[in-house]
Structures are given as C-alpha cells and as structure tokens.
PALOTOR-799474 format. One record per residue (C-alpha): residue number from 0; x, y, z. Coordinates in steps of 0.2 Angstrom, whole numbers, plus 5000, padded with zeros to 4 digits. Layout:
% PALOTOR-799474
PT   resi     px     py     pz
PT    NUM      X      Y      Z
...
***
This chain:
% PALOTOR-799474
PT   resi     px     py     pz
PT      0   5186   4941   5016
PT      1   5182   4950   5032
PT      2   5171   4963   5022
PT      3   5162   4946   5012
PT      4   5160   4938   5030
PT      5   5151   4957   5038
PT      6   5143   4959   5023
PT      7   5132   4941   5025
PT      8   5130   4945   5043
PT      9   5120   4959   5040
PT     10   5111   4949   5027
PT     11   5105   4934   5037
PT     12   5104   4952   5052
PT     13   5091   4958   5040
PT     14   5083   4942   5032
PT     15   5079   4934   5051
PT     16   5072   4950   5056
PT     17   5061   4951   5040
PT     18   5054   4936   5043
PT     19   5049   4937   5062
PT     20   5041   4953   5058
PT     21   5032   4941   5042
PT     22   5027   4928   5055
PT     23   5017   4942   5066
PT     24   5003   4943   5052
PT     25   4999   4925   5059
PT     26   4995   4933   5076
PT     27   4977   4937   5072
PT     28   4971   4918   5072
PT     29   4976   4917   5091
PT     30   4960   4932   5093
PT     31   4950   4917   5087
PT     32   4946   4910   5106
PT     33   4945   4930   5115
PT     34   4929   4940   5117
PT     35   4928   4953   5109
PT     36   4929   4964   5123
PT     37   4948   4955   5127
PT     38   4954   4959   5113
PT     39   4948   4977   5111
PT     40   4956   4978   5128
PT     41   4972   4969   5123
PT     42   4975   4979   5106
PT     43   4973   4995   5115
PT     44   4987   4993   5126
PT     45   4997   4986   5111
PT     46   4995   5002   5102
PT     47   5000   5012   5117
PT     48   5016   5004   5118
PT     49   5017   5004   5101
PT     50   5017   5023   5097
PT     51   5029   5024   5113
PT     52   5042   5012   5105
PT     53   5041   5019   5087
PT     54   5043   5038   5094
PT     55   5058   5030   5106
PT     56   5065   5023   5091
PT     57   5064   5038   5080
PT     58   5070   5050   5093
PT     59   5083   5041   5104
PT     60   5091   5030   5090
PT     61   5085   5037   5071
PT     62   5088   5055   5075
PT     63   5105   5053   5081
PT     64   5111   5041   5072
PT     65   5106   5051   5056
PT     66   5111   5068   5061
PT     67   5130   5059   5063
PT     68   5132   5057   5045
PT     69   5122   5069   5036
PT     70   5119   5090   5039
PT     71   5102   5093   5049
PT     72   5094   5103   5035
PT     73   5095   5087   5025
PT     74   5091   5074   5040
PT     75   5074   5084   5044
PT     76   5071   5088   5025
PT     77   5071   5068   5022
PT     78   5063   5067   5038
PT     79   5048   5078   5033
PT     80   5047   5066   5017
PT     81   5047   5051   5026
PT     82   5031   5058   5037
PT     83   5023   5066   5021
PT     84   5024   5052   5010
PT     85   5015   5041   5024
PT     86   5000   5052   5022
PT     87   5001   5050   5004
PT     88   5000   5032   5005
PT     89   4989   5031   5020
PT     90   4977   5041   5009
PT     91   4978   5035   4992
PT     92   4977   5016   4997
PT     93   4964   5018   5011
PT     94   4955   5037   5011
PT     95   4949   5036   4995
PT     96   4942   5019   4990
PT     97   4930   5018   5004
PT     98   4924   5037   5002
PT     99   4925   5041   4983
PT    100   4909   5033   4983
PT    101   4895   5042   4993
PT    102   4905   5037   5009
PT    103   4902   5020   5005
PT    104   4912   5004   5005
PT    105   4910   4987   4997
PT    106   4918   4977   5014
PT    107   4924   4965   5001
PT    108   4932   4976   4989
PT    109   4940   4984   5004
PT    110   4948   4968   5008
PT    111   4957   4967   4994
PT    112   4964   4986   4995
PT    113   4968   4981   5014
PT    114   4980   4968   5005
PT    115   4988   4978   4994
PT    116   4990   4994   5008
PT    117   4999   4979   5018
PT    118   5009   4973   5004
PT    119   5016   4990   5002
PT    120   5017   4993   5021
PT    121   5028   4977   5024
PT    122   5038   4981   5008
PT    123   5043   4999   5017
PT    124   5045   4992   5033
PT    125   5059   4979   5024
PT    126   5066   4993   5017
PT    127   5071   5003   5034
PT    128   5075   4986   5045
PT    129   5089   4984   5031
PT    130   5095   5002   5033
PT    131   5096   5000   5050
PT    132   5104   4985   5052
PT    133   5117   4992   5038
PT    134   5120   5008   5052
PT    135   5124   4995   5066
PT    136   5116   4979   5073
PT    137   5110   4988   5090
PT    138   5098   5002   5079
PT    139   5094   4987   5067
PT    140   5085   4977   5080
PT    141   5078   4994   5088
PT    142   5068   4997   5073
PT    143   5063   4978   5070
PT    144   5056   4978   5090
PT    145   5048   4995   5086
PT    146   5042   4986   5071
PT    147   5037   4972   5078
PT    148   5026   4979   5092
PT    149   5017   4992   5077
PT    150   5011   4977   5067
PT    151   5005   4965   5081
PT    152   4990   4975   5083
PT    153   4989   4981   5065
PT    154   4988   4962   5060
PT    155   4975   4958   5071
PT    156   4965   4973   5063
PT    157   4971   4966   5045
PT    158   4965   4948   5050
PT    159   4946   4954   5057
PT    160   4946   4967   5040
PT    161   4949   4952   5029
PT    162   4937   4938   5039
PT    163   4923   4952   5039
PT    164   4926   4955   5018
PT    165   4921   4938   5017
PT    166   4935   4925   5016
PT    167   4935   4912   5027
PT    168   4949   4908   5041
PT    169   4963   4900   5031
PT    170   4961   4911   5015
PT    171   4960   4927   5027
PT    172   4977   4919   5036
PT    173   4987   4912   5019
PT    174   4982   4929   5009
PT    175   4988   4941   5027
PT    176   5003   4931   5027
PT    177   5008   4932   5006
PT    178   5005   4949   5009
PT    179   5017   4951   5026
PT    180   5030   4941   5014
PT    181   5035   4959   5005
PT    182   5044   4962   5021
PT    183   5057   4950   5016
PT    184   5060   4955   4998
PT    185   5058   4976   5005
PT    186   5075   4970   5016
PT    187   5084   4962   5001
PT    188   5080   4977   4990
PT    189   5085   4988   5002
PT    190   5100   4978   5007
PT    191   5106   4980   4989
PT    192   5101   4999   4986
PT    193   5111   5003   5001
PT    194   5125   4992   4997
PT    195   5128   5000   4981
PT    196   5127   5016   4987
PT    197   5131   5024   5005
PT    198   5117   5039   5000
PT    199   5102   5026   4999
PT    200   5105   5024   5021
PT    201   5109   5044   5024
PT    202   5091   5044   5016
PT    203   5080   5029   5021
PT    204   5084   5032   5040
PT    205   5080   5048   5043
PT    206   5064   5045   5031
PT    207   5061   5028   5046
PT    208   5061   5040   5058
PT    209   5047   5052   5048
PT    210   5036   5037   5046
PT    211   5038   5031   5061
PT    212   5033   5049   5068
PT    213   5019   5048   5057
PT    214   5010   5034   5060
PT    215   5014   5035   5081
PT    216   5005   5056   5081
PT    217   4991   5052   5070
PT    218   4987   5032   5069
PT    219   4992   5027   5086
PT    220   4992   5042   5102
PT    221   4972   5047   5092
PT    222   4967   5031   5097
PT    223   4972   5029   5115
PT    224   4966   5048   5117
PT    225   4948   5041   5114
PT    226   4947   5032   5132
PT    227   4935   5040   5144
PT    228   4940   5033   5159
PT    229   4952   5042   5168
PT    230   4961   5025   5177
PT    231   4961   5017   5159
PT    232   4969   5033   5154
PT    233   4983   5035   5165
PT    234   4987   5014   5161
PT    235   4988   5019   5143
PT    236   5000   5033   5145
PT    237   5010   5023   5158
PT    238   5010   5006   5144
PT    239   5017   5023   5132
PT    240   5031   5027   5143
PT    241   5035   5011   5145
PT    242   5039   5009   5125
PT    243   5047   5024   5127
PT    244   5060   5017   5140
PT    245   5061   5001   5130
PT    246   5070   5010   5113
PT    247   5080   5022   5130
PT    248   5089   5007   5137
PT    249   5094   4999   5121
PT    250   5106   5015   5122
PT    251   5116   5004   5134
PT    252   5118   4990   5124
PT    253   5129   5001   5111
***
C-alpha cells in the first residue's frame, strides 16, 4: 500500500511538472506587444541563465546523483551518448533540411520540421523529468527548473519561426502547444520504462546530464559569446552564474 501511494506520487510529481513545462510553449504570444529590440534583449538574458542552470543541474545534481549508483566508466559512457545523440538530432531535424538544398530554405517547410524537432525535444525532455523524479523529488524539480528556464526562450524562437512560415497567430500558438504536449506522454513513457526496470534511470540520468551539457556548450554560452559590449558581457556572465547558484542551493533542500 505504501509502495502504491509513492509510486502515484511520483506520477502526478511527474505529470504536473510535464505539463508546466507544456504550458511554457504559450509564452511566445506575450512577445506579441514588445519591440523587437525588448525582446532580443530579454531572450538574451534568458539564455544566459539558462545554459548556467542546465550546466548547474548537470554537474551539482546529475553527475552525483549518477555516479552513486552506477561505475564512472559507465556514467561518462552514457554521458558521452547523451551529448552525441543531441548533435545527431540537432543535425538530422535542423542541419540538413535547410542546407541540403543549395543552402536554401523554404521558411514554410521549415515550420513544419521546427514542429516535428520540438515534438521530439519535449518528448526527451519528458523522458529525463520522470528519471529524475523517480531518483528523488528534490533532483526531479532541479531538472524541471533547468528545463523550464531552457524552453522559455526556445518557445519564443519556435513561436516567431512558426508566425514567420506563414501561420497565423492562433494556428502558430495551437500547433507550438500540440507539439509541447509530447512532454507529457515522454514522462508517462519514461515513468513506465523505469518502473519496469531500475537500468532505464542508471541510463537516462547520466544521458540528462550529456544533453544538458550539449545544448548549454554549443546552443546556449555561442550565443551570449556574440555580445560586443563589454558592460553587456559581464551582465551575461553574471545572469550565467546566477543559474549556476540556482541548481547549488537546491543542495540544501536535500
């Protein structure tokens, strides 16, 4: 009985969170009323402390948690897959369809691969909220933060991507959100999967942590790297800390 009553706990742990991070993929329509210079300036610092939170998480609470249970050949092999396989999607769903053709891209076309890269994104990021809240509720809502604060400026690119391919507000908003909706059934999935076995976490965490690291070294830190101005520079590493010390104090929450 006691078993039943933590095992739906961490269902409805990871069901909530999966739908918060859902929810965010509406974030892009509140853009709408912001110049265009606001909101370059706003998404810039959102990716700042995004990379910091999802290197925090990866490091301070991934890492450790996944080097407890499993051999550290293993954890950085799995790790290593988790950052390769990343690039392979990254690549395959993006990369390739806007420059197999002379470098160029049909800006509808690219819509529709946008939604599909999304769908698999959410899926994934379903996936490695339910192993981490299967570890312990304190590295489940880590991640989901981490995740959170990766796809609120994400979104707000999907959302323009999908308004500038032609679809007009409410399509772009209905079809971002269908897509962010995979989130939820990545977490049941992975909520099963690691139910029925213990090996499906000593995998999928570690593998977090490798996507995590991935997208934070090569989507996130290239972009605040581009700023010019040394003052705007030093308030994107600072915003980058800060994520940083977010995912470090949760360690005294455990």
């Amino acid at each position: 009985m006691v078993l039943l009553i933590l095992m739906l706990q961490d269902l409805t742990h990871i069901f909530l969170a999966t739908i918060i991070v859902s929810l965010i993929s509406f974030v892009g329509v509140f853009t709408l009323s912001l110049r265009k210079k606001w909101i370059k300036h706003i998404v810039i610092l959102l990716v700042a402390l995004s990379a910091g939170a999802l290197l925090g998480d990866a490091f301070i609470h991934l890492l450790p948690e996944a080097l407890e249970e499993s051999e550290p050949k293993i954890v950085m092999l799995y790790t290593l897959i988790g950052f390769t396989l990343f690039l392979f999607i990254e690549k395959v769903l993006f990369w390739h369809h806007c420059h197999s053709n002379g470098g160029k891209c049909d800006y509808h076309s690219f819509a529709y691969i946008n939604l599909v890269g999304d769908f698999v994104h959410n899926f994934i990021d379903g996936l490695v909220i339910a192993a981490s809240f299967l570890v312990n509720f304190n590295v489940g809502i880590t991640t989901t933060i981490a995740v959170i604060l990766h796809e609120i400026p994400q979104e707000i690119g999907d959302f323009g991507v999908l308004l500038h391919g032609g679809f007009k507000r409410k399509q772009a908003l209905l079809l971002n959100f269908l897509s962010a909706l995979s989130a939820i059934l990545g977490g049941i999935i992975g909520y099963v999967l690691a139910t029925q076995t213990e090996s499906v976490i000593l995998f999928l965490v570690p593998f977090t942590a490798g996507g995590f690291i991935y997208i934070a070294a090569t989507d996130l830190i290239p972009e605040i790297k581009k700023e010019p101005k040394l003052k705007n520079a030093l308030r994107n590493f600072l915003i980058f800390i800060f994520g940083i010390i977010i995912m470090y104090l949760f360690i005294f929450l455990e």
